[in-house]
N, CA, C and O of each residue as an XYZ file, in Angstrom:
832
protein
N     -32.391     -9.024    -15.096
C     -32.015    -10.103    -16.011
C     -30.756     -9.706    -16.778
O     -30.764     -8.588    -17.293
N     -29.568    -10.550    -16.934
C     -28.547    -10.377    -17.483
C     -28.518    -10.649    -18.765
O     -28.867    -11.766    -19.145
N     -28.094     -9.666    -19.670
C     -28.507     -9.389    -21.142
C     -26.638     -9.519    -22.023
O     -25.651     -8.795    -21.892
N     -26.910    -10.963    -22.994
C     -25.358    -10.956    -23.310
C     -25.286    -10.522    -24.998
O     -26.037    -10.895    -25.899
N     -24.462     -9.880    -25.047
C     -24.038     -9.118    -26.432
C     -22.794    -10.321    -26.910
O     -21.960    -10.943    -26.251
N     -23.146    -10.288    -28.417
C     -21.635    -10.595    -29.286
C     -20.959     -9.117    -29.457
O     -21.522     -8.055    -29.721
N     -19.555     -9.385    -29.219
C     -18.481     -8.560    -29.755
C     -18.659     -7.695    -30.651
O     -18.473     -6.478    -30.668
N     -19.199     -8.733    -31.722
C     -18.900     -8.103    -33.072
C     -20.364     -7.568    -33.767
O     -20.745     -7.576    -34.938
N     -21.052     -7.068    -32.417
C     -22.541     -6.800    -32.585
C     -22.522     -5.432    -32.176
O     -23.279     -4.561    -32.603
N     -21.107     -5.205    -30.846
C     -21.047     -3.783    -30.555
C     -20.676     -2.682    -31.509
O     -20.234     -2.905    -32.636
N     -20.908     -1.269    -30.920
C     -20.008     -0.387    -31.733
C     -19.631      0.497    -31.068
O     -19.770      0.408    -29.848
N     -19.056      1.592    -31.622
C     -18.222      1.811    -30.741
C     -19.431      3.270    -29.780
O     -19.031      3.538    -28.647
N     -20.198      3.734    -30.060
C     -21.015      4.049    -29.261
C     -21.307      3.218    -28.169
O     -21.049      3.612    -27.032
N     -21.758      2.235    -28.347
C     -21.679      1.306    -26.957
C     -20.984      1.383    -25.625
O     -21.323      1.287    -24.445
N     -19.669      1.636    -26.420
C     -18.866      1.473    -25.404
C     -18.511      2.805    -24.413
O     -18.209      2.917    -23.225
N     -18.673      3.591    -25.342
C     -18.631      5.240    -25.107
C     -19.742      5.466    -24.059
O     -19.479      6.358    -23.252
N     -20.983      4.816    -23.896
C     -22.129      5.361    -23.430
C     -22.244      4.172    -21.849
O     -22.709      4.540    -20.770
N     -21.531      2.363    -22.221
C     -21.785      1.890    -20.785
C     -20.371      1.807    -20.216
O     -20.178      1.713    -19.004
N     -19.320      1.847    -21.179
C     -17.888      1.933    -20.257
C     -17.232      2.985    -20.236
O     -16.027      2.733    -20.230
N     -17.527      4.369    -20.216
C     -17.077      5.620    -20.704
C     -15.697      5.805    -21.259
O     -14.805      6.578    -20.909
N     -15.744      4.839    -22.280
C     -14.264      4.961    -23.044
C     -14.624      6.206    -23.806
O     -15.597      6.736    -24.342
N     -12.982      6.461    -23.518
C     -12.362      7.997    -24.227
C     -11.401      7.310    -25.265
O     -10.699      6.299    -25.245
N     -11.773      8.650    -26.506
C     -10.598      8.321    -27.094
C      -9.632      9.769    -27.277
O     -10.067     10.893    -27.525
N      -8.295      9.393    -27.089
C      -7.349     10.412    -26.993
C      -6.694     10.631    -27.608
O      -5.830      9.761    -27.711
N      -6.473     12.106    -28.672
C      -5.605     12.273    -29.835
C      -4.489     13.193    -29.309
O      -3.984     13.931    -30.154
N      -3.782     13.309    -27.400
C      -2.773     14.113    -27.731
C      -2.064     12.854    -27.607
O      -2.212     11.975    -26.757
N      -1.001     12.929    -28.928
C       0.391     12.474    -29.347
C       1.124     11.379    -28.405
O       1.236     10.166    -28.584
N       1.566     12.159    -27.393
C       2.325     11.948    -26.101
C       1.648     10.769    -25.235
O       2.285     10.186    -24.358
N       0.019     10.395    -25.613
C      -0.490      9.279    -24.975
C      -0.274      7.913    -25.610
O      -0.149      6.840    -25.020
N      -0.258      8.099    -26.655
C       0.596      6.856    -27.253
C       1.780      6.869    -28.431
O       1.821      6.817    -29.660
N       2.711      6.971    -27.323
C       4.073      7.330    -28.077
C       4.715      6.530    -28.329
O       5.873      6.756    -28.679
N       4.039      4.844    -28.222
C       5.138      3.998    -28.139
C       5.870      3.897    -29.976
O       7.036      4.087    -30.322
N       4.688      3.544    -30.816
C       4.312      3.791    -32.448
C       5.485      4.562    -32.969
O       6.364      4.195    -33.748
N       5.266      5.968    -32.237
C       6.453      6.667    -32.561
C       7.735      6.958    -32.228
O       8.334      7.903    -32.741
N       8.442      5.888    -31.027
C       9.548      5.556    -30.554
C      10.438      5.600    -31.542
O      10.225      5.887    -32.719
N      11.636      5.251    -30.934
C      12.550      4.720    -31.730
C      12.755      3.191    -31.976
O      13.221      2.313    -31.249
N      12.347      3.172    -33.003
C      11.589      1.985    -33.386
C      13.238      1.548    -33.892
O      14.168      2.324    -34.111
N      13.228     -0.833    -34.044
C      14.060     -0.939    -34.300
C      14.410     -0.976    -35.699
O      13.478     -1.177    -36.478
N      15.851     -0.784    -36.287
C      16.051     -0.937    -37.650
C      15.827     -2.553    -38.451
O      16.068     -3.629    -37.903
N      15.476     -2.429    -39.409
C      14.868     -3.965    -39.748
C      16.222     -4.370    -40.877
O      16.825     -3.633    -41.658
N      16.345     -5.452    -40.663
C      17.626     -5.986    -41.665
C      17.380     -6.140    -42.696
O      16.264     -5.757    -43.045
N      18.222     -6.736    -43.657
C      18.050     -6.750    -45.181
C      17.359     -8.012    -45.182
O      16.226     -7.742    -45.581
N      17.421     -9.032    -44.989
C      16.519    -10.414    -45.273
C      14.909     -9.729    -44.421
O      13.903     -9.825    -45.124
N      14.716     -9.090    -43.009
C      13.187     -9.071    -43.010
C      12.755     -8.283    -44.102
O      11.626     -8.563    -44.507
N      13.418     -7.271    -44.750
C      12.931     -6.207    -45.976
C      12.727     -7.258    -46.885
O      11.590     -7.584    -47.228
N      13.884     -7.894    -47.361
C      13.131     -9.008    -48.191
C      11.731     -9.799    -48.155
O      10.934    -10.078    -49.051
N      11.739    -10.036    -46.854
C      10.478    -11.395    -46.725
C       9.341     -9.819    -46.576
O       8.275    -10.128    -46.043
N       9.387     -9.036    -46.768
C       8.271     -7.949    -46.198
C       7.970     -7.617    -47.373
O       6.758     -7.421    -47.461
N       8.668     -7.419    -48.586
C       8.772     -7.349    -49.677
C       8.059     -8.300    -50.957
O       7.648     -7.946    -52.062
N       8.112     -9.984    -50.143
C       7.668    -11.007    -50.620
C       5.996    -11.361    -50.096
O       5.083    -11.851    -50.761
N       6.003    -10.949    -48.789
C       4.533    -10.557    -48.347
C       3.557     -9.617    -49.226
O       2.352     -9.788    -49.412
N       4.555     -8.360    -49.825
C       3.652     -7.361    -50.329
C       3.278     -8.397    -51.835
O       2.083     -8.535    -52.095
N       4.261     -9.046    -52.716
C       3.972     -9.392    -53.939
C       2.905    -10.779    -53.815
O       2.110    -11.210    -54.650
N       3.251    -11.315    -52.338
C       2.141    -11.604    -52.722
C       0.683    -11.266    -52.524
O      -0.138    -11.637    -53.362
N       0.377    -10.686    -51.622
C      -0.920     -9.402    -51.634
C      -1.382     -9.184    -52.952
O      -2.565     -9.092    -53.281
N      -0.038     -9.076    -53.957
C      -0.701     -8.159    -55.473
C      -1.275     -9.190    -56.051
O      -2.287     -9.066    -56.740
N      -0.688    -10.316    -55.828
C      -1.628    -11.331    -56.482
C      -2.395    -12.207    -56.113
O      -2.574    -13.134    -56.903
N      -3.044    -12.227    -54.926
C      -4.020    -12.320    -54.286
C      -5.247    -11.767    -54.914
O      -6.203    -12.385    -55.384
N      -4.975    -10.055    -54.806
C      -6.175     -9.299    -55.380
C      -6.674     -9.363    -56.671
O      -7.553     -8.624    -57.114
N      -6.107    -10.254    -57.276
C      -6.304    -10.410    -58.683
C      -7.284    -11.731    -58.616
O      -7.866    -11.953    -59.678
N      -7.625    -12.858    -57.284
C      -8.004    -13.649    -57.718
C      -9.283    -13.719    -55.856
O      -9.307    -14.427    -54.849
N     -10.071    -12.553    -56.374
C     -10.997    -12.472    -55.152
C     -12.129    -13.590    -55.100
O     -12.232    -14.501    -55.921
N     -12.841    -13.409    -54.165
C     -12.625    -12.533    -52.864
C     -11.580    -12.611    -52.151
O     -11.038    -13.714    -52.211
N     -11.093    -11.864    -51.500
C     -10.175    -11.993    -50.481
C     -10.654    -11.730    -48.776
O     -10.882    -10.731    -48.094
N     -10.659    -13.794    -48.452
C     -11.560    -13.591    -47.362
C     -10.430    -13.411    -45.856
O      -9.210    -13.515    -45.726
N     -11.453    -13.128    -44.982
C     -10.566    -13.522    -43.513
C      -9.247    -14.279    -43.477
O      -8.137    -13.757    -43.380
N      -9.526    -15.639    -43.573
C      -9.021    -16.483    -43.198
C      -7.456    -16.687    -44.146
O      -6.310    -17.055    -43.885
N      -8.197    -16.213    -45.336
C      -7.318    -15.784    -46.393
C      -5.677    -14.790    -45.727
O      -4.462    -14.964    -45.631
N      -6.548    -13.925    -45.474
C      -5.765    -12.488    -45.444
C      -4.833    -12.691    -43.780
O      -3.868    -11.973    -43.517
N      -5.298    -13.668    -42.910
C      -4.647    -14.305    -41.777
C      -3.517    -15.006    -42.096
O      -2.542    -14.946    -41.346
N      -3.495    -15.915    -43.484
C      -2.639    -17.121    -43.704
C      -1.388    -16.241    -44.401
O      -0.170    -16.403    -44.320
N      -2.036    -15.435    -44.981
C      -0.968    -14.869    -46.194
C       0.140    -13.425    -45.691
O       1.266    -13.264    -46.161
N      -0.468    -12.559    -44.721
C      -0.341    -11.078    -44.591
C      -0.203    -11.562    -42.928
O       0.816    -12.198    -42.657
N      -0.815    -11.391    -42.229
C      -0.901    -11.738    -40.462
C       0.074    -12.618    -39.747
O       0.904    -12.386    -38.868
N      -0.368    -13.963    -40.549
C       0.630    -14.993    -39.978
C       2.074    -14.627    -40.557
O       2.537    -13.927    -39.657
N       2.622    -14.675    -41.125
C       3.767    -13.980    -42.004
C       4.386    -12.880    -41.430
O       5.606    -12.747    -41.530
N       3.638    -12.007    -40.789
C       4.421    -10.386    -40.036
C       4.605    -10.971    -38.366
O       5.173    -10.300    -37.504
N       4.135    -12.048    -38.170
C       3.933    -12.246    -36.904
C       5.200    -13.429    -36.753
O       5.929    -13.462    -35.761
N       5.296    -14.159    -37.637
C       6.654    -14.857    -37.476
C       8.043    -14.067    -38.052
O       9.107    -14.263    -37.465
N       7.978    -13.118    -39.289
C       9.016    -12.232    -38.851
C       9.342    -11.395    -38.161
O      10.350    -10.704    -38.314
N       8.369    -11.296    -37.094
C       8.212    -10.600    -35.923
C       9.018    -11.519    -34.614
O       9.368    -10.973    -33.568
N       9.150    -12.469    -34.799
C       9.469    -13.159    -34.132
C       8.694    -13.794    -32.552
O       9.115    -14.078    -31.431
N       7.534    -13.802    -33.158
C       6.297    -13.580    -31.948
C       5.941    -15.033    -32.156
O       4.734    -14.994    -31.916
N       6.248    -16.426    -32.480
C       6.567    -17.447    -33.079
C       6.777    -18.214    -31.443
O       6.009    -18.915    -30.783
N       8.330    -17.660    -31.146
C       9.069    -18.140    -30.271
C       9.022    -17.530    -29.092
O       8.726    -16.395    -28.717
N       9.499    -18.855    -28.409
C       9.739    -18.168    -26.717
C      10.323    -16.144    -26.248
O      11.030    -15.329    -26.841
N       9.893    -16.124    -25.521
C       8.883    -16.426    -24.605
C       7.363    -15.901    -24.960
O       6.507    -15.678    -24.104
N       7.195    -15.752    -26.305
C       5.757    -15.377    -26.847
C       5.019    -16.554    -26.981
O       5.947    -17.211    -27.454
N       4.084    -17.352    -26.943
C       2.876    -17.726    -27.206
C       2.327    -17.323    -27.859
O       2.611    -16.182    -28.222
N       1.142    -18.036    -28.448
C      -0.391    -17.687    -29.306
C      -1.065    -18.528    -29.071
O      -0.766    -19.711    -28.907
N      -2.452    -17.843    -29.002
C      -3.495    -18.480    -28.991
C      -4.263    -18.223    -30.181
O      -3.975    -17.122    -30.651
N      -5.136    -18.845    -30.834
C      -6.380    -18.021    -31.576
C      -7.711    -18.645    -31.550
O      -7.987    -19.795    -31.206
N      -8.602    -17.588    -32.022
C      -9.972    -18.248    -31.423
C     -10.459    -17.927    -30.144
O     -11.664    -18.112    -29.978
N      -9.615    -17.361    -28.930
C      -9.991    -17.121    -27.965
C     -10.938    -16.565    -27.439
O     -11.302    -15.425    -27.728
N     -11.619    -17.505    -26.351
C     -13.263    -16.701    -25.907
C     -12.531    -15.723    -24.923
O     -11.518    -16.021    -24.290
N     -13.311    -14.272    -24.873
C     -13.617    -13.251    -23.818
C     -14.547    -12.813    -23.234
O     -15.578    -12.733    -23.901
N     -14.594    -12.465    -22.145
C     -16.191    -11.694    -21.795
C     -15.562    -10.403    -20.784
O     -14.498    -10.225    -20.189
N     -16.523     -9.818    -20.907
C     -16.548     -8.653    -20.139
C     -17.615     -8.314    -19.713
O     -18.530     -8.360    -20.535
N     -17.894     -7.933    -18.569
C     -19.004     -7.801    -18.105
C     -19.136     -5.766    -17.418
O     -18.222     -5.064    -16.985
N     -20.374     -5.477    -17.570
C     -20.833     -4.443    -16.974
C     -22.357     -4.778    -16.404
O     -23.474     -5.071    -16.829
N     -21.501     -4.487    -14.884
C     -22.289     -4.853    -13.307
C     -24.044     -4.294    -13.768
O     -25.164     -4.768    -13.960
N     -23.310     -2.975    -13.765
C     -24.540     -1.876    -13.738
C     -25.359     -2.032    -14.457
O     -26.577     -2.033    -14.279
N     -24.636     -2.213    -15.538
C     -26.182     -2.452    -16.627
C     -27.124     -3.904    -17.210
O     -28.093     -4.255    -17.884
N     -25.795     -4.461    -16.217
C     -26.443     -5.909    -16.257
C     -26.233     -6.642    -17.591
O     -27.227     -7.224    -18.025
N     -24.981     -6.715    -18.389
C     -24.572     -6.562    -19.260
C     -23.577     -7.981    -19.871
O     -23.683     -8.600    -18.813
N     -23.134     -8.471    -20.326
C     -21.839     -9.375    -20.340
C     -21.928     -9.740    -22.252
O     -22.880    -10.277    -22.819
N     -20.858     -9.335    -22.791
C     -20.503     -9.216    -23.883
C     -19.274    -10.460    -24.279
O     -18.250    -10.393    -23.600
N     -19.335    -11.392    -25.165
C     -18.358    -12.094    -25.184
C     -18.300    -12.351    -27.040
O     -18.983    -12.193    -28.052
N     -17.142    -12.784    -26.637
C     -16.601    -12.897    -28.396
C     -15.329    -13.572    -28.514
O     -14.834    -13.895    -27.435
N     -14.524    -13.934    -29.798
C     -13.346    -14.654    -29.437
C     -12.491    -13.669    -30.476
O     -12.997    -12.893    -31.286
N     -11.429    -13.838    -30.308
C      -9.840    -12.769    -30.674
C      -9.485    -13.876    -31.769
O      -9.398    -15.102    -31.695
N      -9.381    -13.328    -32.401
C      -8.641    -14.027    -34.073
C      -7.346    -14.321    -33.290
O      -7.428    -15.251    -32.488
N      -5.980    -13.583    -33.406
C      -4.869    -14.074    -32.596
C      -4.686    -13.225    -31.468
O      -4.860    -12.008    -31.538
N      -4.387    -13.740    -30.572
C      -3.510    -13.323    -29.420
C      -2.528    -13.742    -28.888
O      -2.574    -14.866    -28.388
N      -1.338    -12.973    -28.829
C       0.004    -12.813    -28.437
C       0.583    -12.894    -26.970
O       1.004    -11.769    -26.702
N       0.742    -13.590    -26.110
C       0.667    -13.223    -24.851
C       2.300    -13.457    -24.409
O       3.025    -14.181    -25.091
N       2.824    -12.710    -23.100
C       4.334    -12.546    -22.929
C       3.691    -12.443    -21.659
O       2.789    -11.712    -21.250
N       4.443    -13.451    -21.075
C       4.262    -13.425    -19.194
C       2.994    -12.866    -18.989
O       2.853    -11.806    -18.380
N       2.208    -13.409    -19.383
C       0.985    -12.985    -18.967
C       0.314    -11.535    -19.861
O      -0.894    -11.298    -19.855
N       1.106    -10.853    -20.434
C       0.935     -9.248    -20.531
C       0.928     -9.593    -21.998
O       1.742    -10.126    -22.753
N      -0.376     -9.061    -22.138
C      -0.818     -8.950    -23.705
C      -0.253     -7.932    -24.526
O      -0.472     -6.722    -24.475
N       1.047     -9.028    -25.846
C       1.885     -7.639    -26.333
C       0.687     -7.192    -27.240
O       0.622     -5.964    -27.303
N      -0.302     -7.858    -27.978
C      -0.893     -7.686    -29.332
C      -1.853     -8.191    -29.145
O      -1.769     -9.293    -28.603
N      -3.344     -7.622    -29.513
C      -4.516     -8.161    -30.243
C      -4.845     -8.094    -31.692
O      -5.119     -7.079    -32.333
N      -4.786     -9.166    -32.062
C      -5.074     -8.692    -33.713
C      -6.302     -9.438    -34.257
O      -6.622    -10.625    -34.194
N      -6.914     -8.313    -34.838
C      -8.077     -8.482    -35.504
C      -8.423     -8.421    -36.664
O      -9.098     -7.422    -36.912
N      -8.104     -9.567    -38.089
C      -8.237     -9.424    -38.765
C      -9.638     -9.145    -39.513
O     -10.608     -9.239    -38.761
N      -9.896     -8.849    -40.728
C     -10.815     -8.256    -41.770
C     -10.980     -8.201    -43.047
O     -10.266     -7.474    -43.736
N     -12.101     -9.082    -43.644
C     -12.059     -8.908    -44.647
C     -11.393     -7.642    -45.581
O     -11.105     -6.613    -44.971
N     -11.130     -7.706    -47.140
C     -10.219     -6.359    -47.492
C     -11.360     -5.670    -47.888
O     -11.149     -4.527    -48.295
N     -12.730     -6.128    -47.877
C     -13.788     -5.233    -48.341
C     -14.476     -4.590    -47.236
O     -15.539     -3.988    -47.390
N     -13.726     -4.746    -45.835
C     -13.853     -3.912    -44.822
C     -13.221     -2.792    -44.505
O     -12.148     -2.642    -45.090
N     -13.654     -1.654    -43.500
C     -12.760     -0.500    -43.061
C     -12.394     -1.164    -41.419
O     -12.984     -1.899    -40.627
N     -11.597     -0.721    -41.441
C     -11.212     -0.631    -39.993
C     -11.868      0.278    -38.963
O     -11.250      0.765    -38.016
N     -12.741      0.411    -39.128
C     -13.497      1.690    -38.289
C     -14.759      0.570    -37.939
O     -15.475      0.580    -36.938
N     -14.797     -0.450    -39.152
C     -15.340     -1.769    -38.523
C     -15.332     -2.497    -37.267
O     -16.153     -2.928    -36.458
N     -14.027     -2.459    -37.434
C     -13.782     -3.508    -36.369
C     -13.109     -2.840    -35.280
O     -12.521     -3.500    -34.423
N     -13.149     -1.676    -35.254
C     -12.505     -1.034    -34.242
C     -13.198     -1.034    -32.623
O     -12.573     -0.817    -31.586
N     -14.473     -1.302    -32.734
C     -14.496     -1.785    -31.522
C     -15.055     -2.761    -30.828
O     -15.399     -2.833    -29.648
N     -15.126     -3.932    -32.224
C     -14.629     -5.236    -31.577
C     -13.745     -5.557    -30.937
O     -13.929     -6.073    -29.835
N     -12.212     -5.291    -31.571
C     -10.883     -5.095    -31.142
C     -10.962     -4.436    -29.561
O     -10.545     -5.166    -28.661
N     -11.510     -3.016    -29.177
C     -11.656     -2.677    -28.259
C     -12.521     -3.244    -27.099
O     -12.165     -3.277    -25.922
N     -13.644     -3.663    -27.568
C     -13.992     -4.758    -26.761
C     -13.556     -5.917    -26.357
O     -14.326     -6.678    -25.769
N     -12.210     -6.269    -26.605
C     -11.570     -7.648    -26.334
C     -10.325     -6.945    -25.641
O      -9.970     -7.587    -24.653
N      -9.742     -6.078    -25.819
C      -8.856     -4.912    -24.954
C      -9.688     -4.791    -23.697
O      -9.042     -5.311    -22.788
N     -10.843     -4.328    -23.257
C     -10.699     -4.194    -22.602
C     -11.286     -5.428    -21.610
O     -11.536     -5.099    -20.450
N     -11.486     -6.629    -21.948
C     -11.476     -8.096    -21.680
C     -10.115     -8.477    -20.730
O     -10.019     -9.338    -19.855
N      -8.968     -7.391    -21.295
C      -7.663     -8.036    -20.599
C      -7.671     -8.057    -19.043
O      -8.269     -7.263    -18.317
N      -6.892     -9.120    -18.660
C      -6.988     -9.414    -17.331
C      -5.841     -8.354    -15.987
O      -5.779     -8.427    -14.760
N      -5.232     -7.616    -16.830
C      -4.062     -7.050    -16.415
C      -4.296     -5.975    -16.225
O      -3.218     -5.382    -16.257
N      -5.156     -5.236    -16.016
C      -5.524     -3.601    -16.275
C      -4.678     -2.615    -15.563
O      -4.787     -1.395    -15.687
N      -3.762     -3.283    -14.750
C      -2.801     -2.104    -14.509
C      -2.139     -2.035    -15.497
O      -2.242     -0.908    -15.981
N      -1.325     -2.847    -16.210
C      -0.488     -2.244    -18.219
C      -1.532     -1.664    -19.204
O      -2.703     -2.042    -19.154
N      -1.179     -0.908    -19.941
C      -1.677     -0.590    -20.909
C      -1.851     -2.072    -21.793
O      -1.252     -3.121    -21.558
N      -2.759     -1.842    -22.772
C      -2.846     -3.078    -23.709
C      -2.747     -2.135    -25.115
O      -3.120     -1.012    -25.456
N      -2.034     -3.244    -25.711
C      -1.461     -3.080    -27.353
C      -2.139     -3.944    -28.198
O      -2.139     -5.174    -28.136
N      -2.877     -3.038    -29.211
C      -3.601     -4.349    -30.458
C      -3.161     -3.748    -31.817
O      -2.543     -2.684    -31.851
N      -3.407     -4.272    -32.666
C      -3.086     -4.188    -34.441
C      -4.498     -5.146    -35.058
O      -4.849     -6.324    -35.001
N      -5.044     -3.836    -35.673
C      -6.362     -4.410    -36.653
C      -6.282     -4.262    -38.189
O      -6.073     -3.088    -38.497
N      -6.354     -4.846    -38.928
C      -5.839     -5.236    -40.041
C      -6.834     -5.950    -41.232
O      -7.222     -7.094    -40.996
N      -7.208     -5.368    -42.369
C      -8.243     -5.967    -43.303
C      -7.541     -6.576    -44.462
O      -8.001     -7.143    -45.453
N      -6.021     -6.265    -44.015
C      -5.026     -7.109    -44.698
C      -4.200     -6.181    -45.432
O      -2.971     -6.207    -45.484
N      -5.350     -4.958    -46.271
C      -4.552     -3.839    -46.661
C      -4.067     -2.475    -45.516
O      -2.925     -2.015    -45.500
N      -4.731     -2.191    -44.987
C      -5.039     -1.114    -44.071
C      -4.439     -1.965    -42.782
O      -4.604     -3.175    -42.632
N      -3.465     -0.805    -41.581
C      -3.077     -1.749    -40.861
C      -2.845     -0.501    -39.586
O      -1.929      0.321    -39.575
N      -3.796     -0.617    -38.696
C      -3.395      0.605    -37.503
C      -3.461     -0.042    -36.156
O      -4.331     -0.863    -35.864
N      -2.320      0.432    -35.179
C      -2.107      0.145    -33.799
C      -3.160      0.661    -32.856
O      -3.803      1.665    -33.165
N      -3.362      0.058    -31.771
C      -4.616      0.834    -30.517
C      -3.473      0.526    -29.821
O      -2.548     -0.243    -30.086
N      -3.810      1.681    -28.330
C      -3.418      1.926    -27.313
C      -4.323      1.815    -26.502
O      -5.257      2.543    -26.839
N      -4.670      0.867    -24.929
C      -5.998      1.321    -24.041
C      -5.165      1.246    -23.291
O      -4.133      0.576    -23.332
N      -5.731      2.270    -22.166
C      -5.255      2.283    -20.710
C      -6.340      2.311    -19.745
O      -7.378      2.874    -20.093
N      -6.271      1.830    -18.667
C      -7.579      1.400    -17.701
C      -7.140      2.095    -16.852
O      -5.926      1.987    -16.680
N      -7.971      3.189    -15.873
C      -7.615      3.798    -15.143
C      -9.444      4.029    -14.637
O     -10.433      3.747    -15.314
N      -9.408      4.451    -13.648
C     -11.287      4.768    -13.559
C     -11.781      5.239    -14.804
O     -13.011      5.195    -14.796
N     -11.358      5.634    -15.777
C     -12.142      5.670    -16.705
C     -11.037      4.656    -18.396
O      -9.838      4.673    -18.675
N     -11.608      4.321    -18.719
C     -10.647      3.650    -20.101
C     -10.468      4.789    -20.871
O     -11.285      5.707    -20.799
N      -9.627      4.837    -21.503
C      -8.715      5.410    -22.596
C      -8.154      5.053    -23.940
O      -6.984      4.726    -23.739
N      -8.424      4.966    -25.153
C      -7.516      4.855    -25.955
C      -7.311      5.802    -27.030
O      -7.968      6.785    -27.371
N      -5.902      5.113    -27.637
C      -5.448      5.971    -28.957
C      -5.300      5.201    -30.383
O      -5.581      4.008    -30.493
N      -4.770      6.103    -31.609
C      -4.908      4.975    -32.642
C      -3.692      5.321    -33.317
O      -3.918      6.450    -33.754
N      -2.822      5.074    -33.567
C      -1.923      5.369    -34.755
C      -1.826      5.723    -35.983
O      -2.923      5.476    -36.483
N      -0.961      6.276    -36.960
C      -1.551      6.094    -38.372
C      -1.905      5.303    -39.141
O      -1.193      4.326    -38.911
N      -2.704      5.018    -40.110
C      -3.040      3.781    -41.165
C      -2.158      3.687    -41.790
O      -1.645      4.709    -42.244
N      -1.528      2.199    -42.117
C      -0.545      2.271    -42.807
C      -1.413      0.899    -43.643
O      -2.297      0.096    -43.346
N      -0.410      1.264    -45.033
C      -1.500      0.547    -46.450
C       0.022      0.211    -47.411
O       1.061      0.707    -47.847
N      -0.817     -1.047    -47.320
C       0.060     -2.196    -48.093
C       0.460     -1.936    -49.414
O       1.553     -2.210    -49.912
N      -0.613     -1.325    -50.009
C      -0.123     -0.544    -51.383
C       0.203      0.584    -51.749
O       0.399      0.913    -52.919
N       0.319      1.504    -50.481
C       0.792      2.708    -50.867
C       2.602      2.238    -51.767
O       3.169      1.159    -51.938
N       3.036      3.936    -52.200
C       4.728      3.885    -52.480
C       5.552      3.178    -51.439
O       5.546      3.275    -50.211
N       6.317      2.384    -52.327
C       7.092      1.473    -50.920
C       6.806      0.554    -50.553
O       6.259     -0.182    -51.374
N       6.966      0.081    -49.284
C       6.360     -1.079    -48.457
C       6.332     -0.526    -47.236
O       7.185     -0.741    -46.374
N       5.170      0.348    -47.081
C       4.592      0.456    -45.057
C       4.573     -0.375    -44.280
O       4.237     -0.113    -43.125
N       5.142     -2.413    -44.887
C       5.049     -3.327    -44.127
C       6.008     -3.265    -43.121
O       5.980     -3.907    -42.071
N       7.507     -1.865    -43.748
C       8.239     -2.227    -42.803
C       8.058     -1.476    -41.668
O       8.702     -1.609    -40.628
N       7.056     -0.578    -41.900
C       6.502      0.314    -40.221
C       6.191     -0.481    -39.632
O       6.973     -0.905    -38.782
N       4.868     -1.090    -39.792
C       4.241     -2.024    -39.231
C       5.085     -2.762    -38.262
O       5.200     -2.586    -37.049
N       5.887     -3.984    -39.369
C       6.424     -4.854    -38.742
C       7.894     -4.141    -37.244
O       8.399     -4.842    -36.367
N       8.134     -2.797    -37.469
C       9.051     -2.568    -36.588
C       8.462     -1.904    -35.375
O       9.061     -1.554    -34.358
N       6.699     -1.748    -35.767
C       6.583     -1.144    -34.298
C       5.381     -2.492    -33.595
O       4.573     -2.512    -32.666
N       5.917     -3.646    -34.812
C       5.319     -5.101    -34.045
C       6.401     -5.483    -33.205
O       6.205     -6.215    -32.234
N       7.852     -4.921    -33.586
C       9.076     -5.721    -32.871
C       9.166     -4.775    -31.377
O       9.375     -5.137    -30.219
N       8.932     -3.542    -31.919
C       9.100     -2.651    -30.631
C       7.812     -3.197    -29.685
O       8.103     -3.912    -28.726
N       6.483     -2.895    -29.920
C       5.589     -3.341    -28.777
C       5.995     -4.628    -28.051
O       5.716     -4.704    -26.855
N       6.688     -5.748    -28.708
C       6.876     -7.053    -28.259
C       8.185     -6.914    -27.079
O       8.435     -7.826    -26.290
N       8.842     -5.795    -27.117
C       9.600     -6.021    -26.406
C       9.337     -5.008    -25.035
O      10.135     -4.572    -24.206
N       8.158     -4.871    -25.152
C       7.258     -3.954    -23.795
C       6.798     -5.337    -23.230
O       6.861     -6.410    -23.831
N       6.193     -5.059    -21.611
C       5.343     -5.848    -20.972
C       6.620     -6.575    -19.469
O       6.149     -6.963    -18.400
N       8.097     -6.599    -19.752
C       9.069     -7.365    -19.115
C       8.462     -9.098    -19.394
O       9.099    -10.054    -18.952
């Protein structure tokens, strides 16, 4: 009898134990993060700048839900990202499933946004409440990675509770693989929005 899971029911043991995902901390497996990422101009510093102020006052008038933290922080890095326009698409809401034969298994759930370029998924993003960790949703996110239809490319996602903001790397090979980047946080010194947003411009221009 075929037994179906929600997404956001897995964890990441799950996945470790029926899809033998690995996760991999040498460096060199996901190097894209740390490329040479592009330089960001003076107007995106601005609008990245105007994203952070408004974050500050957001938190002053909680909760600060999902849908919230999508409209204000997500949607906003994703159009100065330029992921808006051709030849990028979006979808959101999207159903996935994945299935495992063996265990008789099929897991489905839907992707807050997805980014798609000729087919080749630049971004999954999974937003989160800010009273979440990302260790939450980390393998929801991964469970919809490895949903992708393309498994010869690597797949690129960004999970995000609005403050907290880290890249995945999976690679499908007989066994899955991924990596994670550093956390980068909206309120640290500065604005980490402009990491973020330059290794949103760099992944987007992977896939051909």
């Amino acid at each position: 009898m075929v037994q179906t899971l929600k997404a956001q029911n897995i964890d990441l043991r799950y996945l470790i134990e029926n899809f033998s995902l690995q996760r991999i901390r040498d460096e060199q497996f996901f190097w894209e993060w740390q490329s040479s990422l592009p330089e960001l101009t003076d107007i995106e510093k601005q609008q990245l700048d105007r994203v952070q102020e408004g974050y500050f006052n957001l938190v002053e008038y909680p909760p600060l839900l999902e849908n919230v933290v999508k409209l204000t922080i997500v949607s906003p890095l994703l159009f100065i990202a330029g992921l808006y326009l051709s030849p990028f698409h979006l979808r959101a809401e999207k159903s996935v499933e994945i299935r495992s034969e063996d265990k008789g298994v099929i897991i489905d759930g839907r992707i807050d946004i997805l980014v798609l370029k000729q087919g080749f998924w630049v971004t999954v993003i999974e937003s989160k409440q800010i009273s979440f960790s990302l260790e939450e949703g980390l393998a929801q996110i991964l469970t919809y990675m490895l949903a992708d239809p393309h498994p010869e490319k690597p797949t690129f996602g960004m999970i995000t509770n609005g403050v907290n903001f880290r890249f995945v790397k999976l690679v499908r090979e007989e066994t899955p693989k991924y990596a994670l980047s550093d956390e980068f946080v909206i309120d640290n010194r500065g604005n980490e929005l402009y990491s973020v947003l330059q290794i949103l411009k760099y992944l987007s221009q992977l896939g051909g």
